[in-house]
TORKOL-4160 file (C-alpha; in steps of 0.2 Angstrom, whole numbers, padded with zeros to 4 digits, m for minus):
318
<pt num="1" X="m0013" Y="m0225" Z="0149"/>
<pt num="2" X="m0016" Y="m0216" Z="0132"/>
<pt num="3" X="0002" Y="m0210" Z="0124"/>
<pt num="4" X="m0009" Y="m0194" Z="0119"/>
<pt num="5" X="m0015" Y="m0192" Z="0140"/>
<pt num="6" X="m0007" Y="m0175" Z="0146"/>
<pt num="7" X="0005" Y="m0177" Z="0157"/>
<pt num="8" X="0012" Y="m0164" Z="0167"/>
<pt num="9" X="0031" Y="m0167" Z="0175"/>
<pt num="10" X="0034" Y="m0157" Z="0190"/>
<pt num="11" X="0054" Y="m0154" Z="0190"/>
<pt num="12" X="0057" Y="m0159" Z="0173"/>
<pt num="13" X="0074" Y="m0151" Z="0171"/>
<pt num="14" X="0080" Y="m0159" Z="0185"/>
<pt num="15" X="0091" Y="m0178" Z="0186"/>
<pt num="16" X="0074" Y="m0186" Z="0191"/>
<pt num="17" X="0061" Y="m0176" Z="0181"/>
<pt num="18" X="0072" Y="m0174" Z="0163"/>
<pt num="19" X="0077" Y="m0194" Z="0167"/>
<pt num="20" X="0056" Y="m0199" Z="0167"/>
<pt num="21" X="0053" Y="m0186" Z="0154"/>
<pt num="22" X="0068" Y="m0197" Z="0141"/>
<pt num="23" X="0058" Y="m0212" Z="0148"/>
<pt num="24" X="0042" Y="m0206" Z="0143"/>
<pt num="25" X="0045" Y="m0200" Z="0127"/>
<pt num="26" X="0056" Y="m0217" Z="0124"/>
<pt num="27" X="0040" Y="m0225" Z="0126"/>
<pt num="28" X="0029" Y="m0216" Z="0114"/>
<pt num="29" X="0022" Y="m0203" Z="0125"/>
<pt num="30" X="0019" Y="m0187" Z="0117"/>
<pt num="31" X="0010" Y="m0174" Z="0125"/>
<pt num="32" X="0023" Y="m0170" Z="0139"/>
<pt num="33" X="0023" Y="m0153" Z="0149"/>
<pt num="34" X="0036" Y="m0145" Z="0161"/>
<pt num="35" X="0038" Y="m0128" Z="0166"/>
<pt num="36" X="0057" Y="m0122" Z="0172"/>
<pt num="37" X="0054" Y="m0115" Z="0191"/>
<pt num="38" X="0058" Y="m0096" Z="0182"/>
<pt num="39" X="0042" Y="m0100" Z="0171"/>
<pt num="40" X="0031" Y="m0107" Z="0187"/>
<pt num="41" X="0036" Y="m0103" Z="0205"/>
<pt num="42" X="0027" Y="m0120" Z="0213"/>
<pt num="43" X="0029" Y="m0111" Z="0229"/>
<pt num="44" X="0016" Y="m0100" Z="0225"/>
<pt num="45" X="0000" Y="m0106" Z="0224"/>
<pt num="46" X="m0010" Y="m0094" Z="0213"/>
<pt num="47" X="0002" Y="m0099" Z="0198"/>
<pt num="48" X="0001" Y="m0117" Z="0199"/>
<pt num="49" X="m0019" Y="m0113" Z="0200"/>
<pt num="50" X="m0016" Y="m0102" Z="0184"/>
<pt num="51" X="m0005" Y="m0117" Z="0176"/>
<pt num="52" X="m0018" Y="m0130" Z="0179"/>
<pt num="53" X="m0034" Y="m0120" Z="0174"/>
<pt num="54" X="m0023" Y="m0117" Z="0156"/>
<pt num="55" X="m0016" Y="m0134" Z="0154"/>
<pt num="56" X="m0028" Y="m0147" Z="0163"/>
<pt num="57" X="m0015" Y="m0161" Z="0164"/>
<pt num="58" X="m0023" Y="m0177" Z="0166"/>
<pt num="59" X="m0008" Y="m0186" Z="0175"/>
<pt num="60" X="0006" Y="m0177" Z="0185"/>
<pt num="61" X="0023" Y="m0183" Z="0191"/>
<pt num="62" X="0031" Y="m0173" Z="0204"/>
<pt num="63" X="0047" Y="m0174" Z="0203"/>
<pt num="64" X="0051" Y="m0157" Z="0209"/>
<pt num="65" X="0059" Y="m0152" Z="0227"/>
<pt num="66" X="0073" Y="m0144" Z="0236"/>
<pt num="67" X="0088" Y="m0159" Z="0240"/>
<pt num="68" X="0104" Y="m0157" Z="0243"/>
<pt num="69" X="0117" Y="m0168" Z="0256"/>
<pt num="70" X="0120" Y="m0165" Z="0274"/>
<pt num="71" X="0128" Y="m0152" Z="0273"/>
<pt num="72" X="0113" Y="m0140" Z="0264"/>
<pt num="73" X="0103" Y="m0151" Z="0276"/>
<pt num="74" X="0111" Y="m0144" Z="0291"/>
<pt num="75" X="0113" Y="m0127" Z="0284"/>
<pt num="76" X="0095" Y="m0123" Z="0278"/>
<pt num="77" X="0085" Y="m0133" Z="0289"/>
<pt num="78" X="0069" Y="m0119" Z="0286"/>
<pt num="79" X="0071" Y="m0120" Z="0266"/>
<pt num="80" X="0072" Y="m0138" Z="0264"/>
<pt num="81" X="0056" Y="m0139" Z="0275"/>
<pt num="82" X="0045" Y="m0125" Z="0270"/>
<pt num="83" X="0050" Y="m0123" Z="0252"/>
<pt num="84" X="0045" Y="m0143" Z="0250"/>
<pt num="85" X="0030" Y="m0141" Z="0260"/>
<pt num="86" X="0022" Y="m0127" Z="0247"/>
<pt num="87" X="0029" Y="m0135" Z="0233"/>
<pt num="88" X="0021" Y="m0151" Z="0234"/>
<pt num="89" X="0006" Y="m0145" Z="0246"/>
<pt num="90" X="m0001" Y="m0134" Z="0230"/>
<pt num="91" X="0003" Y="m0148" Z="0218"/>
<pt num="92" X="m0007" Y="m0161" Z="0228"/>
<pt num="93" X="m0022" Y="m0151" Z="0235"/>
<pt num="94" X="m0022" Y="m0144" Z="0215"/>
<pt num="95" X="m0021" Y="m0158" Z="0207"/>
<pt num="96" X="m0036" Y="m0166" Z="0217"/>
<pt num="97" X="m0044" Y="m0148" Z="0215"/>
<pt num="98" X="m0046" Y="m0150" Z="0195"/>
<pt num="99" X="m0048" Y="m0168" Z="0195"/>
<pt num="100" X="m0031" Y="m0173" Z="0189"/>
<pt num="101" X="m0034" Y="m0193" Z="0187"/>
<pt num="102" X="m0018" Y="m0200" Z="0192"/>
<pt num="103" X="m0004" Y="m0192" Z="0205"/>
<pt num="104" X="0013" Y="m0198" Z="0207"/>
<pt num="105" X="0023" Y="m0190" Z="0222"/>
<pt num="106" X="0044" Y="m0193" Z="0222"/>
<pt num="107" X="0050" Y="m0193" Z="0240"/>
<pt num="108" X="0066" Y="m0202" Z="0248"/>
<pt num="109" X="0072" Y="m0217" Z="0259"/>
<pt num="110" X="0075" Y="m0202" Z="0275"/>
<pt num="111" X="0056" Y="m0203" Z="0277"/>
<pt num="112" X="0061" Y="m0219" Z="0287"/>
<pt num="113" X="0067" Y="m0221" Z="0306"/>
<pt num="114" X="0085" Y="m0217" Z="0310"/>
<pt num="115" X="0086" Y="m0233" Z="0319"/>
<pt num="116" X="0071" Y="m0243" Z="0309"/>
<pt num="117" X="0078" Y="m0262" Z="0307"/>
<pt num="118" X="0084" Y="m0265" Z="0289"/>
<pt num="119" X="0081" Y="m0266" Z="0278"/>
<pt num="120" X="0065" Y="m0254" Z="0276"/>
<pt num="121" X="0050" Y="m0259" Z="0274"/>
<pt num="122" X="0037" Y="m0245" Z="0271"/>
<pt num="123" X="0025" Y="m0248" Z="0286"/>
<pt num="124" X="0040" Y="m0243" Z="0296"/>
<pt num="125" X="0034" Y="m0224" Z="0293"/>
<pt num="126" X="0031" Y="m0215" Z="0309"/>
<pt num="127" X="0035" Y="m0229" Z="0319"/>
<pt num="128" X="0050" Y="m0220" Z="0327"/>
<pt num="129" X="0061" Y="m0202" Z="0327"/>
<pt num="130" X="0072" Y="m0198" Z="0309"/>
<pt num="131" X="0090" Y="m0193" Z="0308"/>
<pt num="132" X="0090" Y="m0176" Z="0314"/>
<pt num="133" X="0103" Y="m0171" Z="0298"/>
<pt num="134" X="0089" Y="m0173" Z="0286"/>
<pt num="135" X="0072" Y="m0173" Z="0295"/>
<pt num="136" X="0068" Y="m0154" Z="0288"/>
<pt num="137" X="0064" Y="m0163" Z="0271"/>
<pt num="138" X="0061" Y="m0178" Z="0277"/>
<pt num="139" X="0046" Y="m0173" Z="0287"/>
<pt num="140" X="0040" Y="m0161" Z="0271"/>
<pt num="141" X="0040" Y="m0177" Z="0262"/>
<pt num="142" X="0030" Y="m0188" Z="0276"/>
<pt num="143" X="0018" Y="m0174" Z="0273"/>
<pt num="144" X="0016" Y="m0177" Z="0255"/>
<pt num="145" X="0014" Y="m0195" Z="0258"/>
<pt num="146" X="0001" Y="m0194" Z="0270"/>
<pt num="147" X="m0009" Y="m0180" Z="0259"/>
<pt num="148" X="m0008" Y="m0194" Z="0245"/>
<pt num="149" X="m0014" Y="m0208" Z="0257"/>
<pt num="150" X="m0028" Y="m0196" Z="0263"/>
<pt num="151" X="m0035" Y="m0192" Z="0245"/>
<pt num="152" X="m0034" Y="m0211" Z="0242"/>
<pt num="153" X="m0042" Y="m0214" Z="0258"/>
<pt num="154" X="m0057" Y="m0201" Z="0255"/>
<pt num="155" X="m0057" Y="m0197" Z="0236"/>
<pt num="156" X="m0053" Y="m0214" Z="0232"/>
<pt num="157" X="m0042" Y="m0207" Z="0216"/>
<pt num="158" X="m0027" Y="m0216" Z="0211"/>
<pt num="159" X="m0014" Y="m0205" Z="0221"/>
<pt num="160" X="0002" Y="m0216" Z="0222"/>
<pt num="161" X="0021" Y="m0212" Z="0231"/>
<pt num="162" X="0036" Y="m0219" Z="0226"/>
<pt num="163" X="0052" Y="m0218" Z="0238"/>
<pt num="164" X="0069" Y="m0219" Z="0230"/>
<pt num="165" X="0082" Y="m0223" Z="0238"/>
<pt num="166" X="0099" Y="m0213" Z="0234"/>
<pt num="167" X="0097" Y="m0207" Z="0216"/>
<pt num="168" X="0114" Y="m0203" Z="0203"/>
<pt num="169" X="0118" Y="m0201" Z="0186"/>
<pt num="170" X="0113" Y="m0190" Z="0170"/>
<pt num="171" X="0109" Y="m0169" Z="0175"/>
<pt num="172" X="0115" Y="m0172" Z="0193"/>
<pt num="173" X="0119" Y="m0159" Z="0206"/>
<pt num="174" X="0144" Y="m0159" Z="0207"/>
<pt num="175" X="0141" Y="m0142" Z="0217"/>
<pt num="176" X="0150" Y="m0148" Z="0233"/>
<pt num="177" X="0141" Y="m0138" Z="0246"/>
<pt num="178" X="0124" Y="m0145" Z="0239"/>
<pt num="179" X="0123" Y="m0161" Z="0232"/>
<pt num="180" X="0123" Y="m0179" Z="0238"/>
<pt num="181" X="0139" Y="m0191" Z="0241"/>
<pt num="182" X="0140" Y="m0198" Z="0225"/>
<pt num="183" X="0143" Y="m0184" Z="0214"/>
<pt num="184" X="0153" Y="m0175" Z="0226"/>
<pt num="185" X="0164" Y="m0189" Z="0226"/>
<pt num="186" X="0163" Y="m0191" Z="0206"/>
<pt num="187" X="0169" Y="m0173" Z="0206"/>
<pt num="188" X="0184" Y="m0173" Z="0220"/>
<pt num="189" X="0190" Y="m0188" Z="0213"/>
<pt num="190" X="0191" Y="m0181" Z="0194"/>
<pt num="191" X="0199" Y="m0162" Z="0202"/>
<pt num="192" X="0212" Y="m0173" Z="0213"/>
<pt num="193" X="0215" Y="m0182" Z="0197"/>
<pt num="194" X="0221" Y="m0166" Z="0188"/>
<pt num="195" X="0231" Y="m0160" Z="0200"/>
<pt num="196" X="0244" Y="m0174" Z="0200"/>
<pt num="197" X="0233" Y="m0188" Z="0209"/>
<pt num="198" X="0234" Y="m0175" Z="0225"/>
<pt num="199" X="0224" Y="m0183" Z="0242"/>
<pt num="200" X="0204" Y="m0184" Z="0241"/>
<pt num="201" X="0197" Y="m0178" Z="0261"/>
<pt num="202" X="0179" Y="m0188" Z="0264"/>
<pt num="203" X="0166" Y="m0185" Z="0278"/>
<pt num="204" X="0164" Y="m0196" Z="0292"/>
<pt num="205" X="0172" Y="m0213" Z="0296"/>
<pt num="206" X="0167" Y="m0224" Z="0276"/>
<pt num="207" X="0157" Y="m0235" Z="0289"/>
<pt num="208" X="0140" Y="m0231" Z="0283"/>
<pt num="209" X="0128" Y="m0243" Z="0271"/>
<pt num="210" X="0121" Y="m0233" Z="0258"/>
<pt num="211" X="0111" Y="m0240" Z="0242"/>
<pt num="212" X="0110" Y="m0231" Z="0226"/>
<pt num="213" X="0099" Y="m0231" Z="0211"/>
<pt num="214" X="0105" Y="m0225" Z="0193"/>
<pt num="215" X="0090" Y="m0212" Z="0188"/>
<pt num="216" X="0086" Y="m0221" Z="0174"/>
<pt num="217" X="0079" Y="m0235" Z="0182"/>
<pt num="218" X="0070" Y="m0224" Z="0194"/>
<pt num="219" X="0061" Y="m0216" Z="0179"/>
<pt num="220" X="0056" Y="m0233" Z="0173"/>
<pt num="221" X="0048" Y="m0237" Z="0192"/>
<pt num="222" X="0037" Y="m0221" Z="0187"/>
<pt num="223" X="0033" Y="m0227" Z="0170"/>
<pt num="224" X="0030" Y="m0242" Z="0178"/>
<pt num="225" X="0018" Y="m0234" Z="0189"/>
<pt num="226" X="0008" Y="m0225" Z="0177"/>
<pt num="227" X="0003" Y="m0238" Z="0167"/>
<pt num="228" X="m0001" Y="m0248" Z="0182"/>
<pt num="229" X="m0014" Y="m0246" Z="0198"/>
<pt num="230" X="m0005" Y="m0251" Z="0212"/>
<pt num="231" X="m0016" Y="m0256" Z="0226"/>
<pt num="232" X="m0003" Y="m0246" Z="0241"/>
<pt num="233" X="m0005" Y="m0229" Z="0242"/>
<pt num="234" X="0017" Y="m0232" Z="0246"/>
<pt num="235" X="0033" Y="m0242" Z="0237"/>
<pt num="236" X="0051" Y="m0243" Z="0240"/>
<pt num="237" X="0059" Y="m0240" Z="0223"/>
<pt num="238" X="0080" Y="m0246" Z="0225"/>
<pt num="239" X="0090" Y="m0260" Z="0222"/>
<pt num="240" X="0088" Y="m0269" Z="0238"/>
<pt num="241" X="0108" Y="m0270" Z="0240"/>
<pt num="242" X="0121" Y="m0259" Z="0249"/>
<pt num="243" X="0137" Y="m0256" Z="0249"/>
<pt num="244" X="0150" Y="m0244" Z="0263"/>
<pt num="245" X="0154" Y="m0226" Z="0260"/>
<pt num="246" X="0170" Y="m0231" Z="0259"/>
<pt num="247" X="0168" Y="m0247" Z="0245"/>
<pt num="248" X="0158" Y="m0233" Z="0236"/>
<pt num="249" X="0173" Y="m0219" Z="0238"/>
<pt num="250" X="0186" Y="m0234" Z="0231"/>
<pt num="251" X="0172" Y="m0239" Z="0216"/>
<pt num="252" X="0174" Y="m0220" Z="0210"/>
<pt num="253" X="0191" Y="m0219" Z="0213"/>
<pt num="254" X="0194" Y="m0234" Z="0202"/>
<pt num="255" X="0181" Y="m0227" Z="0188"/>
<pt num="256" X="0190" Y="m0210" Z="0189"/>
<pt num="257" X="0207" Y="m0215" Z="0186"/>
<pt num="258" X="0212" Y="m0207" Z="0205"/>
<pt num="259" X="0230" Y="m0214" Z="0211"/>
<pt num="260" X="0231" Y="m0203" Z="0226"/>
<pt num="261" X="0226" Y="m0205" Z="0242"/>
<pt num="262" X="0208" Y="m0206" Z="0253"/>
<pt num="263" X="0209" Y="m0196" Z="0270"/>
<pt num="264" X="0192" Y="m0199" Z="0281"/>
<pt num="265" X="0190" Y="m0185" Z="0291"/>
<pt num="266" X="0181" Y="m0192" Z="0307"/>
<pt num="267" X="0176" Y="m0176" Z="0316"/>
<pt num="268" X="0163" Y="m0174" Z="0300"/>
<pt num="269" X="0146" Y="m0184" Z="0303"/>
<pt num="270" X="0142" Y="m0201" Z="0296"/>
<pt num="271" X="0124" Y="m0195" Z="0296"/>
<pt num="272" X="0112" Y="m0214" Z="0296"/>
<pt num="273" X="0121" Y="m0230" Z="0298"/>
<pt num="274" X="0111" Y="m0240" Z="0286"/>
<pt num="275" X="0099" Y="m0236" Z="0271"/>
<pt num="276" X="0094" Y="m0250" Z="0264"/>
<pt num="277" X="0076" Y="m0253" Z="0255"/>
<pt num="278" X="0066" Y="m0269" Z="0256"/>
<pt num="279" X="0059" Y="m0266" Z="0237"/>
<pt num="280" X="0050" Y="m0284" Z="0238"/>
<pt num="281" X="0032" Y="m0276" Z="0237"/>
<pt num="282" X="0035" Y="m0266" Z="0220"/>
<pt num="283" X="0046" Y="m0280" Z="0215"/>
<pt num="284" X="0031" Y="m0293" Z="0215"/>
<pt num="285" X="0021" Y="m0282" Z="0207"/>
<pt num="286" X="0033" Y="m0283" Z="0193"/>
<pt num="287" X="0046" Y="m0269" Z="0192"/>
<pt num="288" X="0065" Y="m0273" Z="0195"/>
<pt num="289" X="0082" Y="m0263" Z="0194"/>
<pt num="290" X="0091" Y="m0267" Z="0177"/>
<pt num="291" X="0107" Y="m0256" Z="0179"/>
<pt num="292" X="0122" Y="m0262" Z="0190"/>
<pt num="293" X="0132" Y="m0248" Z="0201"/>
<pt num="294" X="0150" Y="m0249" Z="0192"/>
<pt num="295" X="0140" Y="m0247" Z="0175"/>
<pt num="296" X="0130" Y="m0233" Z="0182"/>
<pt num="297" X="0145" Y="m0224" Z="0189"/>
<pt num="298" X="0155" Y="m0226" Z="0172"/>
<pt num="299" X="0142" Y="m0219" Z="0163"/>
<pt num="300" X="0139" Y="m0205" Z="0176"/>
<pt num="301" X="0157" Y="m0202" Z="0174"/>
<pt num="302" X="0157" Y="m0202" Z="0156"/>
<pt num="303" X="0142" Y="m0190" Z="0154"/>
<pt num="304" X="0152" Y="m0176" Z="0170"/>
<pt num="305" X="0166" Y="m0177" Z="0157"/>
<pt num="306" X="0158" Y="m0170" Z="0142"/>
<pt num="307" X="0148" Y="m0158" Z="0151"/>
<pt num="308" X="0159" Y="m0153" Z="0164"/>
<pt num="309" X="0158" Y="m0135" Z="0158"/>
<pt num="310" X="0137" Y="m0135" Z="0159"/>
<pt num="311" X="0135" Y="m0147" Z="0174"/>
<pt num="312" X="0122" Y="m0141" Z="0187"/>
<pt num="313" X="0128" Y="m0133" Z="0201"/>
<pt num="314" X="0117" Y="m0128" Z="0214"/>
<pt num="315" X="0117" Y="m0115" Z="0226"/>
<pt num="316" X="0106" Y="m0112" Z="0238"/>
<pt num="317" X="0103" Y="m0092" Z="0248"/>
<pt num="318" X="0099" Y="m0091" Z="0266"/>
């Protein structure tokens, strides 16, 4: 891949999209484009066409979506489906449209079975029914995989789909109505703190496995991915080690200073048992994980700190 090739990053101010476009540019890249969604609505198709007919990327990365936790999950199941749908629906059939030479599509570990045998390996898609908390994105994100495979399948062009499993760090989501365990917990933890160590309230039982990624190394699976033709048209990108809800809450805690109490509130939903990735097949192809979770939450924690007053807080409208 040329360092001049233009390369267009779907989402780019978001914790994925800003994490690949550091990696990128750490790299030597340097003819990087993002738009913010006030400059370019995805969702609406004759802007994206408008975009590409004035840039012409050569490569694009989409990084771009609606997430949030369960709770926005459950909330805005007609959002989180249709707004993902347009989104990436206009970026792939466009992409293929002006003959962009290489594809990326982001998705997530809910694409998965609920009750798929761990950990997951990716021909477990569609084999079985997804956890009803989440399938609204996850089957936006199915689609978006398929669509890949297809253009591979007809087109033959280098259309590739990484599936992360749970992603943290640097330009996350602390709003507490939207965004994902981690950086909910990050954030009650450091409130409970300042108010005198008070009692932190949890969902659900702590019983859960859960795996997370720090972003960084999930921008360097992209870069990886770039500048390498993968012959699947889908990888796992994650660790390949999990932890409980409740080892996770006590690993924050311990990172935030917190000396008050934990309170799980069981009438709340656990949500999947387990979410564990088998990431042996992008592994042998030469990518790995390099960053730890305590070192990721630490510098997570560090980086909420000095941007407490800035950090992204999402909310989303009915």
């Amino acid at each position: 891949m040329n360092r001049s090739s233009k390369i267009y990053i779907a989402g780019h101010k978001g914790m994925v999209g800003s994490a690949i476009w550091r990696a990128l540019q750490n790299k030597g890249y340097n003819n990087l484009i993002g738009r913010t969604s006030k400059e370019l609505d995805l969702r609406n198709q004759d802007s994206v066409i408008q975009f590409f007919k004035s840039e012409k990327p050569e490569v694009v990365i989409d990084a771009a979506a609606r997430v949030g936790g369960i709770l926005a999950n459950n909330n805005y199941p007609y959002q989180f489906l249709m707004d993902n749908l347009f989104i990436q629906n206009n970026l792939i059939d466009i992409s293929l449209k002006f003959e962009v030479k290489k594809f990326i599509f982001l998705g997530s570990s809910c694409i998965y079975p609920k009750f798929a045998s761990q950990p997951l390996k990716e021909e477990y898609l569609l084999t079985d029914l997804l956890e009803p908390t989440n399938e609204w994105y996850a089957i936006a994100k199915i689609t978006g995989v398929k669509a890949c495979e297809a253009i591979r399948k007809q087109f033959e062009k280098d259309y590739v789909s990484l599936m992360p499993t749970n992603l943290y760090g640097i330009n996350d989501n602390f709003d507490l109505e939207t965004s994902h365990v981690l950086p909910a917990m990050l954030r009650k933890f450091h409130e409970a703190k300042k108010k005198g160590n008070s009692p932190v309230t949890l969902w659900g039982s702590g019983t859960p496995l859960r795996e997370f990624l720090f972003v960084d190394d999930m921008a360097k699976a992209v870069v990886f991915a770039l500048e390498n033709k993968l012959p699947e048209y889908l990888y796992n990108v994650g660790t390949g080690v999990d932890l409980t809800i409740k080892e996770l809450a006590e690993t924050i805690q311990k990172t935030v200073g917190h000396l008050g109490e934990i309170i799980w509130d069981k009438s709340k939903p656990d949500g999947t048992p387990r979410k564990l990735m088998d990431v042996s097949r992008l592994n042998s192809m030469g990518w790995k994980h390099e960053v730890q979770l305590e070192e990721g939450i630490a510098i997570t924690y560090d980086w909420f700190k000095q941007n407490i007053e800035n950090i992204k807080q999402v909310k989303l409208q009915e």
